[in-house]
Jmol script that loads the backbone (N, CA, C; Angstrom):
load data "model"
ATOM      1  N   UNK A   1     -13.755   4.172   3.584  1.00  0.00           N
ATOM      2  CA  UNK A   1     -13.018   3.847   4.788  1.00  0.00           C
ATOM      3  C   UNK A   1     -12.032   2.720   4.480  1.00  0.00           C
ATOM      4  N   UNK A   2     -10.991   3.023   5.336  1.00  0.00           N
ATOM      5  CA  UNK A   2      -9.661   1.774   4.929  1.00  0.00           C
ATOM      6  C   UNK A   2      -9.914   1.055   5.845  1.00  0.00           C
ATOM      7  N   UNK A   3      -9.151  -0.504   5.809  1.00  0.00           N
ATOM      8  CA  UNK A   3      -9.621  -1.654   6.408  1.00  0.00           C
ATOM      9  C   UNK A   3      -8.184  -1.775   6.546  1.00  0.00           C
ATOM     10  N   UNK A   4      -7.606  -2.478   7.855  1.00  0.00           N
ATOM     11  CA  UNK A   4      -6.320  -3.041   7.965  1.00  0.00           C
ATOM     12  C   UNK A   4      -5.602  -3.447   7.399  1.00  0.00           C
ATOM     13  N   UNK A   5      -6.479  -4.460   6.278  1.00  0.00           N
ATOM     14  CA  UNK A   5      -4.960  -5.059   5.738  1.00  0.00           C
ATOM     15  C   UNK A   5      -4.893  -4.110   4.177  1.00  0.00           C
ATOM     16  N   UNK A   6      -5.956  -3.182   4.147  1.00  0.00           N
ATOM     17  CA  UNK A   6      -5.242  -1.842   3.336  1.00  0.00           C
ATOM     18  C   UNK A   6      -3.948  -0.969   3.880  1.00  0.00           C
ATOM     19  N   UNK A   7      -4.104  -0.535   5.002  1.00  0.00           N
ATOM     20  CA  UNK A   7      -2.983  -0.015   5.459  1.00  0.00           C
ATOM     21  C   UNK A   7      -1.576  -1.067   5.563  1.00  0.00           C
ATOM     22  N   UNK A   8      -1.944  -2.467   5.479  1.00  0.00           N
ATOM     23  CA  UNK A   8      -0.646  -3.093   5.951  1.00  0.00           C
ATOM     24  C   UNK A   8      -0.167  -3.436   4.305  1.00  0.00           C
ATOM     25  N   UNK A   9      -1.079  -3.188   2.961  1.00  0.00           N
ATOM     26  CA  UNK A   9      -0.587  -3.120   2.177  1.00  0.00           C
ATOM     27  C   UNK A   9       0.221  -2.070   1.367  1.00  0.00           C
ATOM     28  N   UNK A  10      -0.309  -0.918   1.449  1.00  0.00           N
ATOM     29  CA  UNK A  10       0.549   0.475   1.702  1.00  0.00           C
ATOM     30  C   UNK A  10       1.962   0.019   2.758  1.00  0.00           C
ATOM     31  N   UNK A  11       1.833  -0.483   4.046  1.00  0.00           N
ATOM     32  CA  UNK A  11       3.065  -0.198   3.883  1.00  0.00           C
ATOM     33  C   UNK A  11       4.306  -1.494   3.746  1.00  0.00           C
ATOM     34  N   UNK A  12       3.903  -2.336   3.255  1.00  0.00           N
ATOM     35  CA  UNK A  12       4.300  -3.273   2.535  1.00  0.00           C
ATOM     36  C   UNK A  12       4.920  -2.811   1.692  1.00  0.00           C
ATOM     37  N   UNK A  13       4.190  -2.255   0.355  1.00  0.00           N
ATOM     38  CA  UNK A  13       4.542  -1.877  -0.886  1.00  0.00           C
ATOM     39  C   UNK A  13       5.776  -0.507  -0.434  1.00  0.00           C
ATOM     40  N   UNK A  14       5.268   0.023   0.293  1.00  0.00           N
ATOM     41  CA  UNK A  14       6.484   1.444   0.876  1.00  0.00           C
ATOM     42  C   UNK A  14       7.918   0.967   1.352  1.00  0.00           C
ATOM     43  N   UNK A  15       8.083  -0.433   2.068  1.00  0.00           N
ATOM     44  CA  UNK A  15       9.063  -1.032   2.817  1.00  0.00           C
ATOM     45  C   UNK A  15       9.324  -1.681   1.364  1.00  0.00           C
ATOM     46  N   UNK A  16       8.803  -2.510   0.875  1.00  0.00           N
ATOM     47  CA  UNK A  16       9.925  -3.588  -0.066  1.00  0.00           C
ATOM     48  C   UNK A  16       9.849  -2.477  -1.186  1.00  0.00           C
ATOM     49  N   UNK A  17       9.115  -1.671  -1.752  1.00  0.00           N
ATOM     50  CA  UNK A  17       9.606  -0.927  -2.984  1.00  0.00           C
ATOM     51  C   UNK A  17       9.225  -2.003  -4.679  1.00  0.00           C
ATOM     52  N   UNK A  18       8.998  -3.051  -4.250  1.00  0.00           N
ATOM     53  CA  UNK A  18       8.122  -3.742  -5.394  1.00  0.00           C
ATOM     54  C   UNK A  18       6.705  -4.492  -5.027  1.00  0.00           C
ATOM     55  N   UNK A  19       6.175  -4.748  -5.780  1.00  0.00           N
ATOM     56  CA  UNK A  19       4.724  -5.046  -5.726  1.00  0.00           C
ATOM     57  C   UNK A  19       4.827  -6.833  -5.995  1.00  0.00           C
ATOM     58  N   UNK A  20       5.610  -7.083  -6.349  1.00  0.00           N
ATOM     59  CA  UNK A  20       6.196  -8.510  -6.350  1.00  0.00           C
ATOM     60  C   UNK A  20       6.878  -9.130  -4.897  1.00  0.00           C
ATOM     61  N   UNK A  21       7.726  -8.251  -4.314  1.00  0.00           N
ATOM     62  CA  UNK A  21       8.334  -8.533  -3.002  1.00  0.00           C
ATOM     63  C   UNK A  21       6.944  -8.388  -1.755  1.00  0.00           C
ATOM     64  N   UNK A  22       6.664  -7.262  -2.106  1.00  0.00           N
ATOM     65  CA  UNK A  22       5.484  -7.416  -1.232  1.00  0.00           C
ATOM     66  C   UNK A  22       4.186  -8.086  -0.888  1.00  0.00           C
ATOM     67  N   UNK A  23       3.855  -8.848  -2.501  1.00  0.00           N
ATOM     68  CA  UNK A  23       2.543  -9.599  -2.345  1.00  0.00           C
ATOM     69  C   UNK A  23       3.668 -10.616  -1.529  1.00  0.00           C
ATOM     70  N   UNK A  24       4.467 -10.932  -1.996  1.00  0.00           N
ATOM     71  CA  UNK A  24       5.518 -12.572  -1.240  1.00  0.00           C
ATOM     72  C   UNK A  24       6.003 -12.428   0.153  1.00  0.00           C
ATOM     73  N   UNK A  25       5.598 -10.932   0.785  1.00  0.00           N
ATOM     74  CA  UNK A  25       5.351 -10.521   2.199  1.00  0.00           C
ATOM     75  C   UNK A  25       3.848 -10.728   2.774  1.00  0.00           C
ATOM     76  N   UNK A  26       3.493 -10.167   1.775  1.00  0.00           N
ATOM     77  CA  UNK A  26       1.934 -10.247   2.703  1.00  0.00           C
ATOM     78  C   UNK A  26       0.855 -11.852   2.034  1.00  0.00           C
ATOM     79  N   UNK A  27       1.647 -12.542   1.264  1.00  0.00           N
ATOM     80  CA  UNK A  27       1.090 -14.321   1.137  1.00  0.00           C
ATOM     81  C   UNK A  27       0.190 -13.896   0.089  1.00  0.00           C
ATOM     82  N   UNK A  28       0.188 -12.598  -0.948  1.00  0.00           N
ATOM     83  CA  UNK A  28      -0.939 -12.685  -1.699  1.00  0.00           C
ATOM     84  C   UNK A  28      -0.402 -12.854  -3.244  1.00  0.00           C
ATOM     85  N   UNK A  29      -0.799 -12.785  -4.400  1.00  0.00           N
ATOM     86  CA  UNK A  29      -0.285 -13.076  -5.639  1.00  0.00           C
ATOM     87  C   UNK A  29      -0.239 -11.647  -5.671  1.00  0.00           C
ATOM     88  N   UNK A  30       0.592 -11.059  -6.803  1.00  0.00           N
ATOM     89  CA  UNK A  30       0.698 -10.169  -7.466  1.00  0.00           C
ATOM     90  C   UNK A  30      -0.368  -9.364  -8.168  1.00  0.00           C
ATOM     91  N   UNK A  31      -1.161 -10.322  -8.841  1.00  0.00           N
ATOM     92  CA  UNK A  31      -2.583  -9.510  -9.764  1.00  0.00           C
ATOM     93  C   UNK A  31      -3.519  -9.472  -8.363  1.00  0.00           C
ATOM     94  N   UNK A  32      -3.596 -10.407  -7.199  1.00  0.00           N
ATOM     95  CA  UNK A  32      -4.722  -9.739  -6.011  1.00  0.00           C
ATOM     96  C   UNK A  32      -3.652  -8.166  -5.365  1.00  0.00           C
ATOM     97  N   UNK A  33      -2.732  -8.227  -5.163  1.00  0.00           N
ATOM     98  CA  UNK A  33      -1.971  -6.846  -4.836  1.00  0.00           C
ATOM     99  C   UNK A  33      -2.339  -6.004  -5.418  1.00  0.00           C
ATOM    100  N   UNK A  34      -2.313  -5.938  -6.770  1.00  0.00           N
ATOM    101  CA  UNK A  34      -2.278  -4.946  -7.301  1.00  0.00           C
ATOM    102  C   UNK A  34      -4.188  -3.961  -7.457  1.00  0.00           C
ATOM    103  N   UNK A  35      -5.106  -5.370  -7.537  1.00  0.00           N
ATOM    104  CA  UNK A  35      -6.265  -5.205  -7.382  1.00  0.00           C
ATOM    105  C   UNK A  35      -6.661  -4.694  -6.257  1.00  0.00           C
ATOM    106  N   UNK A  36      -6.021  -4.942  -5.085  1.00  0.00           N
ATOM    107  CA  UNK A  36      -6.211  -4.188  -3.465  1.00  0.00           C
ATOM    108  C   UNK A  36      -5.761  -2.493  -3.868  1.00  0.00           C
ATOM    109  N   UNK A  37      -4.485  -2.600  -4.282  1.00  0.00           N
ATOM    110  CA  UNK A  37      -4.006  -0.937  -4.898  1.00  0.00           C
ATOM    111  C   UNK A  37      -5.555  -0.392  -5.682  1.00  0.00           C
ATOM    112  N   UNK A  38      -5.412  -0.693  -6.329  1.00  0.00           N
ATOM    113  CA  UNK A  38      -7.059   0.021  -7.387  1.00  0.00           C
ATOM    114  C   UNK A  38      -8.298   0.074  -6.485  1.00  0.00           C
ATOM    115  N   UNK A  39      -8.419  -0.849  -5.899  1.00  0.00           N
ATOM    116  CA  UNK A  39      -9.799  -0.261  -4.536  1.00  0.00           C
ATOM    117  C   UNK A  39      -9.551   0.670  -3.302  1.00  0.00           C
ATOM    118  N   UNK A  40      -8.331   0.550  -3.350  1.00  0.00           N
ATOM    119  CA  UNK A  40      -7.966   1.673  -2.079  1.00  0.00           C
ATOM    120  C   UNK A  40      -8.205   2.714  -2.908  1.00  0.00           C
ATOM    121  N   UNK A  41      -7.384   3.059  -3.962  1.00  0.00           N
ATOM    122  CA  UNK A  41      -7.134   4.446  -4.872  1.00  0.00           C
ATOM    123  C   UNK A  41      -8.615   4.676  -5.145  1.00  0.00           C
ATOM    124  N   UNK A  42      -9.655   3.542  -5.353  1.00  0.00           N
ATOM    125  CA  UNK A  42     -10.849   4.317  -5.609  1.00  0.00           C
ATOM    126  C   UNK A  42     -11.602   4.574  -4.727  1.00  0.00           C
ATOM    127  N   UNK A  43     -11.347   3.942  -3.316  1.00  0.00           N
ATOM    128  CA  UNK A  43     -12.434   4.273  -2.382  1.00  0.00           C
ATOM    129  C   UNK A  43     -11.647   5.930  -1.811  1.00  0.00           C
ATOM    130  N   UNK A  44     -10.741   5.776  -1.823  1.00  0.00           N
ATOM    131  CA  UNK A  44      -9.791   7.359  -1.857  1.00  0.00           C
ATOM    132  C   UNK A  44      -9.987   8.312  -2.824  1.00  0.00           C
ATOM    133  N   UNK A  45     -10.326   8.195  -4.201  1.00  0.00           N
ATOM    134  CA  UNK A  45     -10.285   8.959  -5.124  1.00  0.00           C
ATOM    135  C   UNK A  45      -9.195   9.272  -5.372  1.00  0.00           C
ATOM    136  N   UNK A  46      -7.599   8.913  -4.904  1.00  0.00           N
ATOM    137  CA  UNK A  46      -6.428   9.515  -5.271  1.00  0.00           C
ATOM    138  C   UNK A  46      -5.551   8.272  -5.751  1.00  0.00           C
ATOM    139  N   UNK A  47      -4.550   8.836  -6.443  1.00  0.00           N
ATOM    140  CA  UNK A  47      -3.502   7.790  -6.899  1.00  0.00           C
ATOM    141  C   UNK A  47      -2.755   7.514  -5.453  1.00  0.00           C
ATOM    142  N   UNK A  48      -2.032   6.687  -5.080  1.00  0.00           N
ATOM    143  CA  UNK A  48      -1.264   6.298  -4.051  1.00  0.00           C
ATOM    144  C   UNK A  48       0.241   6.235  -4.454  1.00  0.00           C
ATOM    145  N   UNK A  49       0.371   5.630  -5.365  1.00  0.00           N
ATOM    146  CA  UNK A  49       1.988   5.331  -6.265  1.00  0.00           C
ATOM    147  C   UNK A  49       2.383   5.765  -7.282  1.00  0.00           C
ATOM    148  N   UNK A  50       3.464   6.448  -7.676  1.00  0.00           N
ATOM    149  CA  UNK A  50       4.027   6.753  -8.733  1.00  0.00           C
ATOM    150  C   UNK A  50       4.567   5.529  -9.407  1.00  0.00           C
ATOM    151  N   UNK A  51       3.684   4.765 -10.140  1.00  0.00           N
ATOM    152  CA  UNK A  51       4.200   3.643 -11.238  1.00  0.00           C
ATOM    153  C   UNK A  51       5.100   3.236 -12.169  1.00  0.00           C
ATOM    154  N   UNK A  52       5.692   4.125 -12.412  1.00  0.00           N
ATOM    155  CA  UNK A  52       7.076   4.875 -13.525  1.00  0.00           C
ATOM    156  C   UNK A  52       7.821   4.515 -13.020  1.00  0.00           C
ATOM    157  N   UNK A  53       8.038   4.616 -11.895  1.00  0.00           N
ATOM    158  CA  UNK A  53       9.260   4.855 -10.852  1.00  0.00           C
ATOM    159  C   UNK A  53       9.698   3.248 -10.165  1.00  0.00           C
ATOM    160  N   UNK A  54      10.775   2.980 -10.518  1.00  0.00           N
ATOM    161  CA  UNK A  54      11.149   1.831  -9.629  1.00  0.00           C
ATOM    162  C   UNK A  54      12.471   2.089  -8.441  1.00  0.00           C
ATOM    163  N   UNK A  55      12.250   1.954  -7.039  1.00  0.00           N
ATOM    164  CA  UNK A  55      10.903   1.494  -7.111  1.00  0.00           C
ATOM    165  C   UNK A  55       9.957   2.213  -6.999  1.00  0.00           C
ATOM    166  N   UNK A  56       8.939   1.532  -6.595  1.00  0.00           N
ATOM    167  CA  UNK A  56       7.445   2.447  -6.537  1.00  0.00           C
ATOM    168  C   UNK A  56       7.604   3.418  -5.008  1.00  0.00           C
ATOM    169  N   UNK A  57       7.209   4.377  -5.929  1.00  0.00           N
ATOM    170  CA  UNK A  57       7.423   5.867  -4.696  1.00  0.00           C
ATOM    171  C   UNK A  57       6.148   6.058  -4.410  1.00  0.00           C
ATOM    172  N   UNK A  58       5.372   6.770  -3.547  1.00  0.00           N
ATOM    173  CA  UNK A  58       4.418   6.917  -3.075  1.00  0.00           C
ATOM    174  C   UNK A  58       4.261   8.826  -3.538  1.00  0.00           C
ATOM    175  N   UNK A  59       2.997   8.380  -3.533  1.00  0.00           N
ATOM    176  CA  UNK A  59       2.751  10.393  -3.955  1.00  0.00           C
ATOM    177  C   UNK A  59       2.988  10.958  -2.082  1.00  0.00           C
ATOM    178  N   UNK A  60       2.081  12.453  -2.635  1.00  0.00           N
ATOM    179  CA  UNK A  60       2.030  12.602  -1.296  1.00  0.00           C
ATOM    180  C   UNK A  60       0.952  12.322  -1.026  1.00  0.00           C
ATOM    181  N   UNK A  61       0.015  11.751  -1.313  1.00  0.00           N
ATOM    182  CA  UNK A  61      -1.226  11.239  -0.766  1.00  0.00           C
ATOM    183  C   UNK A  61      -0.416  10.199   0.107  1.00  0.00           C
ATOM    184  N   UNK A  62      -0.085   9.288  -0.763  1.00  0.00           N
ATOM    185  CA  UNK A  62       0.247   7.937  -0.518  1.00  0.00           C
ATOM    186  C   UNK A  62       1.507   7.797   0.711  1.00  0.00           C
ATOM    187  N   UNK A  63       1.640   8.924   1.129  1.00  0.00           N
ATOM    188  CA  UNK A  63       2.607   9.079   2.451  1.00  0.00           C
ATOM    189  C   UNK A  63       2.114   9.888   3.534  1.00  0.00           C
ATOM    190  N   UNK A  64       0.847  10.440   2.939  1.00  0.00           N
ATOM    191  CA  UNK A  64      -0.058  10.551   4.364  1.00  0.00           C
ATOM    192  C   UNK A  64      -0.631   9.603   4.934  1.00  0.00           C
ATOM    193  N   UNK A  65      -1.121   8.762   4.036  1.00  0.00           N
ATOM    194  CA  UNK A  65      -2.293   7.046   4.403  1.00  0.00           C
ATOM    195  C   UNK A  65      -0.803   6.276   4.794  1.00  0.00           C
ATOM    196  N   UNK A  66       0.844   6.598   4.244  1.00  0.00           N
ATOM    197  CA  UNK A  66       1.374   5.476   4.976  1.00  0.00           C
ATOM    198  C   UNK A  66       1.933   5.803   6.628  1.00  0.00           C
ATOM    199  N   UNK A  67       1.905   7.263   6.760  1.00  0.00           N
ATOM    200  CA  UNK A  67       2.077   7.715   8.323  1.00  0.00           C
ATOM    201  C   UNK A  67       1.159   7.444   9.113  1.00  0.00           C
ATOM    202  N   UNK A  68      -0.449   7.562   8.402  1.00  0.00           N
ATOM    203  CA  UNK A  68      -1.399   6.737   9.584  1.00  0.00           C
ATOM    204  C   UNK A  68      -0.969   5.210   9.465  1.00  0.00           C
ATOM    205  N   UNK A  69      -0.670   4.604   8.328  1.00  0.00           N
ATOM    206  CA  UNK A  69      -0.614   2.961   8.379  1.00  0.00           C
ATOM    207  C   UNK A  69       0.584   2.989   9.886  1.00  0.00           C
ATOM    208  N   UNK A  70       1.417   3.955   9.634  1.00  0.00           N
ATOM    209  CA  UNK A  70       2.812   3.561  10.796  1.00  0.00           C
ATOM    210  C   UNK A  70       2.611   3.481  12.133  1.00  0.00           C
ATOM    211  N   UNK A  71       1.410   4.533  12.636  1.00  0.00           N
ATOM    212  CA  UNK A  71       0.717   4.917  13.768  1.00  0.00           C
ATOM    213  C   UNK A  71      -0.323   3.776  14.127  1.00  0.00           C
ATOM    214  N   UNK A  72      -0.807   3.434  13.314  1.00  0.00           N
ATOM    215  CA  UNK A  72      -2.122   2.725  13.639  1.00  0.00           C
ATOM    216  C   UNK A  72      -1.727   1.011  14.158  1.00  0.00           C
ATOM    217  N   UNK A  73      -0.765   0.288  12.790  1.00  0.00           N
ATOM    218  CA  UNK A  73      -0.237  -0.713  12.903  1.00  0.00           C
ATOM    219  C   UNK A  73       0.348  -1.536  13.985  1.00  0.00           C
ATOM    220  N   UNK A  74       1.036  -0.571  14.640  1.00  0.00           N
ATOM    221  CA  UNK A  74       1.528  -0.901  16.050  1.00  0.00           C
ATOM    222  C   UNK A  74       0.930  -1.406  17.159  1.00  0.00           C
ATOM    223  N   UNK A  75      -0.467  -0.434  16.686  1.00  0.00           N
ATOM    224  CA  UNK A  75      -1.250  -0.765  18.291  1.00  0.00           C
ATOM    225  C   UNK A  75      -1.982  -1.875  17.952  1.00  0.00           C
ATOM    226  N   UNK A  76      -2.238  -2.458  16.288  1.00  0.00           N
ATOM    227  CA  UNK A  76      -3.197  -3.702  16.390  1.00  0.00           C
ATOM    228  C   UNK A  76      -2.389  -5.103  16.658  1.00  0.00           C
ATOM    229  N   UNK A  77      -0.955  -5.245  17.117  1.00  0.00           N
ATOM    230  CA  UNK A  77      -0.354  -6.278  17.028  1.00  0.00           C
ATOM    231  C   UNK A  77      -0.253  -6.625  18.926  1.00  0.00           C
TER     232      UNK A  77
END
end "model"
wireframe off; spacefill off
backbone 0.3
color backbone group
């Protein structure tokens, strides 16, 4: 199960397109970002990001979990 500030990191990483811009959005370092990425992907079993790619593109997994992040986000603010 995902936890909020999983989804608000998905779409962090989806909006700024680096993993550097986004930990400096969401107040976290870079190596905890990237460590949040690897527990989502494993409590998911799927990759989320195409890593190759700058910037970072999202699979299509990783743009189904960010359409619920878009839906869900709204209503917790």
């Amino acid at each position: 199960m995902l936890e909020i500030k999983h989804l608000k990191t998905i779409a962090a990483i989806a909006d700024q397109g680096s993993l550097v811009m986004a930990a400096e959005k969401l107040f976290l370092t870079q190596s905890a970002l990237s460590h949040q990425i690897k527990e989502i992907e494993s409590r998911l079993g799927v990759r989320l990001f195409i890593r190759k790619s700058r910037p970072l593109r999202l699979t299509a997994a990783g743009e189904r979990i960010l359409e619920t992040a878009r839906s869900v986000l709204p209503l917790m603010t």
